[in-house]
C-alpha positions as CSV (number, residue, x, y, z in Angstrom):
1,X,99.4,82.1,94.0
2,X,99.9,85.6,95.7
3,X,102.5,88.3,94.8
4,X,104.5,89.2,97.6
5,X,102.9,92.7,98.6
6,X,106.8,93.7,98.1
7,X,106.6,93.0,95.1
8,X,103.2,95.1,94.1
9,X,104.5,97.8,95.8
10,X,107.5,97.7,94.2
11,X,105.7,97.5,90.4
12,X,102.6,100.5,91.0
13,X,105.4,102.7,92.7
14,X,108.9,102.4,92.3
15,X,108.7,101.1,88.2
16,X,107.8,103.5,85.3
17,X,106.0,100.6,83.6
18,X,104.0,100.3,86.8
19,X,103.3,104.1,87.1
20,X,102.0,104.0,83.5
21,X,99.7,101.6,84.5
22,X,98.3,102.8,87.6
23,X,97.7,106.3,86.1
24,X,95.7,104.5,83.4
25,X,93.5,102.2,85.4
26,X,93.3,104.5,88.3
27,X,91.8,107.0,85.7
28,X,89.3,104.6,84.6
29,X,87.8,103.7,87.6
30,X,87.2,107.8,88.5
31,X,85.2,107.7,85.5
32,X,82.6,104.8,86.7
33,X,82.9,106.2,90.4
34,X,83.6,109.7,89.8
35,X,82.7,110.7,93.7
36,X,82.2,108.3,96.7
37,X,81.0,111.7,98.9
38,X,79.9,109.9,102.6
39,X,80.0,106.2,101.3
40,X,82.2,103.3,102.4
41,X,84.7,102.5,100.0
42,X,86.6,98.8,100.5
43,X,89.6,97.6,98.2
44,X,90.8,93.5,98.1
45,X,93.8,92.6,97.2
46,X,96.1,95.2,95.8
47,X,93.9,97.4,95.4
48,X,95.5,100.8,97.0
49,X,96.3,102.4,94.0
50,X,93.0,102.9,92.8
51,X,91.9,103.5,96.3
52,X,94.1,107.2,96.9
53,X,91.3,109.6,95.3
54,X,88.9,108.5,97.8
55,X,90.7,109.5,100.5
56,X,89.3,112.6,101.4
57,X,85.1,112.4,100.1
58,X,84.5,109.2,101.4
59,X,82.8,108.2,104.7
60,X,85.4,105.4,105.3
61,X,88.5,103.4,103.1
62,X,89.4,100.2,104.1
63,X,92.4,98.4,102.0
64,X,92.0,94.7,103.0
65,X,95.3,92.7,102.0
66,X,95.4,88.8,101.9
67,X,97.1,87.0,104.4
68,X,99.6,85.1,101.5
69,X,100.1,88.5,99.9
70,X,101.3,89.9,103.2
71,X,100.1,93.5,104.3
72,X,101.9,96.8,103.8
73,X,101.1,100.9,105.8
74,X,99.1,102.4,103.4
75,X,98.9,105.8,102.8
76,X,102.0,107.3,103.5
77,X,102.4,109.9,106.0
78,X,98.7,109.3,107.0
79,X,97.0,107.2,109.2
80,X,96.8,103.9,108.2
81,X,93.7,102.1,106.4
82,X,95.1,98.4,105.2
83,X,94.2,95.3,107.2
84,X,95.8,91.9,106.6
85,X,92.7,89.5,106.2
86,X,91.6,86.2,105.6
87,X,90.7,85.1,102.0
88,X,87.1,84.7,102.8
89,X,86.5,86.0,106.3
90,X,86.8,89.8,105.8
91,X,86.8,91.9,109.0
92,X,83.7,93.8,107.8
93,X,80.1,94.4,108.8
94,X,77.4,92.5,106.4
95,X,75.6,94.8,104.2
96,X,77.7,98.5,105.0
97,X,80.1,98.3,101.9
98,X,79.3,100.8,99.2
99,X,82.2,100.4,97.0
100,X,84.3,97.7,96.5
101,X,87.5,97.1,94.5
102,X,89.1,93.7,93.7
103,X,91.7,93.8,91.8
104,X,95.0,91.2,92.2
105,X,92.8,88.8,94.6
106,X,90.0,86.7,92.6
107,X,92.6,85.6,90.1
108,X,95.5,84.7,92.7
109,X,92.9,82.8,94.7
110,X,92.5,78.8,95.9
111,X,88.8,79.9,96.8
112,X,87.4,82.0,94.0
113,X,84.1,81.3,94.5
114,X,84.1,81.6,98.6
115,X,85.6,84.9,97.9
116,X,83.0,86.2,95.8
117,X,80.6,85.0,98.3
118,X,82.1,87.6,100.9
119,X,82.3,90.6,98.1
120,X,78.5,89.7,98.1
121,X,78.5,89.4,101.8
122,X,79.4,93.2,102.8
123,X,78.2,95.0,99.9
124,X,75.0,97.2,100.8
125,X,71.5,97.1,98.9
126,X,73.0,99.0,95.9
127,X,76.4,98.0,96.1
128,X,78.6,98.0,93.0
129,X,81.8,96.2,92.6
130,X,84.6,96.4,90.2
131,X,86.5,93.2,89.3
132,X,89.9,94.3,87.8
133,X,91.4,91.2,86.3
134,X,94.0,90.1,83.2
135,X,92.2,89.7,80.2
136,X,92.9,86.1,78.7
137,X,93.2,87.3,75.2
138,X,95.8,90.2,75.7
139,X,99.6,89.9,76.1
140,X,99.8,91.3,79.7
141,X,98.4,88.0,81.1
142,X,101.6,86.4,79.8
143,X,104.1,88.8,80.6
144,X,105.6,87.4,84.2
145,X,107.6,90.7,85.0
146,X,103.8,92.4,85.6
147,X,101.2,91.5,88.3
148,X,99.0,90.4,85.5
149,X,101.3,88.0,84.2
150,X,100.3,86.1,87.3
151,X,97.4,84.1,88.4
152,X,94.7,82.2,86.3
153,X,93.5,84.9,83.7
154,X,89.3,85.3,82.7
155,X,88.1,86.3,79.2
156,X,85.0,88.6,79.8
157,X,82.5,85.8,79.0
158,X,84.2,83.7,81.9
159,X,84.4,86.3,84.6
160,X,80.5,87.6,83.3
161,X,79.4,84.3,84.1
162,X,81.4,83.4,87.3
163,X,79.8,86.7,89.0
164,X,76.0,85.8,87.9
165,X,76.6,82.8,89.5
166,X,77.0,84.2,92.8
167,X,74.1,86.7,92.5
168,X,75.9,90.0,90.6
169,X,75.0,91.7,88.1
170,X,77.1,92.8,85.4
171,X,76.6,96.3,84.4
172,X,79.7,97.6,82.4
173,X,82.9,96.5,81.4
174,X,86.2,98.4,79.3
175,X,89.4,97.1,78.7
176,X,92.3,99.0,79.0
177,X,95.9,99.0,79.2
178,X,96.7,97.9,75.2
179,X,100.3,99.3,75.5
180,X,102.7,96.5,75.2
181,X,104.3,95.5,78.7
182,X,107.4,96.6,77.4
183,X,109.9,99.2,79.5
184,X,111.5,100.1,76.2
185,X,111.5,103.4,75.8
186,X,110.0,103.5,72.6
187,X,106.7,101.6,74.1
188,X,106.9,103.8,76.9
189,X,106.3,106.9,75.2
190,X,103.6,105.8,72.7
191,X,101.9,104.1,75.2
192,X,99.2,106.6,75.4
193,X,98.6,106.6,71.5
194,X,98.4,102.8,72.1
195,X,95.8,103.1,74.5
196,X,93.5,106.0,72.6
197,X,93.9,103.6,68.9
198,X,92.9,100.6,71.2
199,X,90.0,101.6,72.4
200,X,88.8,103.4,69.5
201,X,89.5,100.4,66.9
202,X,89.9,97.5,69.5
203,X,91.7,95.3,66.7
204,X,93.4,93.3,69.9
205,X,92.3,93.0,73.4
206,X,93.5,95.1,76.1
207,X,95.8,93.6,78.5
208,X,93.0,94.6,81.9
209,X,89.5,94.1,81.9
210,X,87.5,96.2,84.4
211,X,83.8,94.9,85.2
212,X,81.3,96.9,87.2
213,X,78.4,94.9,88.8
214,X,76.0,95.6,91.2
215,X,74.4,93.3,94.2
216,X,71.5,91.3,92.9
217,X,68.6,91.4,95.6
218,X,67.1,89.6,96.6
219,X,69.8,86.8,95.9
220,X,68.7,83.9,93.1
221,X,70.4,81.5,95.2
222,X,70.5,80.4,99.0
223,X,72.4,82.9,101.4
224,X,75.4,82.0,102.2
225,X,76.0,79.8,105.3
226,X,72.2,79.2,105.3
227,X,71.2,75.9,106.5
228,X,70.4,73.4,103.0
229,X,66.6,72.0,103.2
230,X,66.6,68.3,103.3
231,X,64.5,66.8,100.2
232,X,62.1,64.5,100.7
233,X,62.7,64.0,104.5
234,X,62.0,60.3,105.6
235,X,57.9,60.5,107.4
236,X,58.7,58.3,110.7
237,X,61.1,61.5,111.6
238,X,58.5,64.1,111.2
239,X,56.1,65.7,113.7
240,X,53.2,63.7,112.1
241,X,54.8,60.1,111.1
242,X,53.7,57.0,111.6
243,X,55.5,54.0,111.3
244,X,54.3,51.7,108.6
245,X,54.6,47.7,108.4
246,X,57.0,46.6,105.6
């Protein structure tokens, strides 16, 4: 099930709890992509937050939002980059993505797996992705007054193993966000000693897992939309077959 894009919005920049977050994942993914200088840069879902620093260096952004999200202007007082698209039928050339960001969108989707077939789909020879999903084992996935309370959840062995399926490659991975989901104040303002003792003595698991992987090619698997070989095709409906008495 989709947030509202509303209701995104209305978390990442009109919330404190939501600002504490985006600074702190936004952060994170500057430090695996520290510069996208003349390369494409795509975001799924609600994915505009982490999208802003590449505004300026990058050859292109393109913010696609789901269809039963809804779609939002994004940036302000610029010209616009977000595109309301289909789950699985992305308005984007095959192979000319450099950088892609999903983040809200594999774990609010009916299709999963058809959705990571188009992240494979427009990524270039080189691609990378990151996936930027609840973590099962921290308390944001249960908390229903955050984007991450919503949605089916993956532990890192899960969401490792759904990707190799459909031809990534898993390259690195950090959790984050170990703060409690909590607008108290007294959360609030320890949130970054939260998030340093977390990471340096993970004793529980972050509340956001973020997982870079790269394009696998060629592919282990059939391209998608390729046509399946019959097996074993019957021999009176080949070239060369001859009927034979029973």
């Amino acid at each position: 099930m989709h947030l509202d894009v509303q209701v995104l919005r209305d978390f990442y920049y009109r919330s404190a709890l939501g600002r504490a977050a985006q600074k702190i994942l936004r952060t994170q993914v500057q430090q695996f992509w520290p510069e996208t200088q003349g390369q494409t840069v795509v975001g799924y879902g609600f994915a505009v937050p982490m999208l802003r620093p590449y505004l300026k260096e990058s050859r292109r952004v393109v913010a696609l939002m789901p269809a039963p999200q809804g779609v939002m202007t994004w940036p302000a007082g610029m010209p616009n980059v977000s595109v309301l698209s289909e789950e699985t039928l992305w308005p984007l050339e095959t192979g000319h993505t450099d950088r892609l960001i999903l983040m809200h969108g594999l774990e609010t989707s009916e299709r999963p797996s058809d959705l990571l077939d188009e992240a494979y789909r427009v990524l270039g020879p080189g691609g990378r992705a990151l996936f930027i999903l609840p973590n099962r084992a921290g308390i944001w996935a249960r908390a229903d007054h955050t984007p991450f309370g919503y949605g089916r959840p993956y532990s890192l062995g899960q969401l490792e193993a759904q990707l190799k399926r459909h031809d990534f490659v898993p390259e690195a991975h950090v959790s984050v966000l170990y703060q409690p989901p909590s607008t108290r104040r007294f959360w609030m303002k320890t949130g970054p000693v939260w998030e340093r003792m977390g990471r340096a003595v993970p004793v529980t698991a972050g509340g956001v897992m973020i997982v870079e992987a790269s394009k696998r090619h060629p592919p282990s698997r059939r391209e998608v939309g390729e046509a399946a070989k019959v097996l074993n095709p019957l021999e009176v409906l080949s070239p060369a077959g001859k009927a034979k008495p029973v």
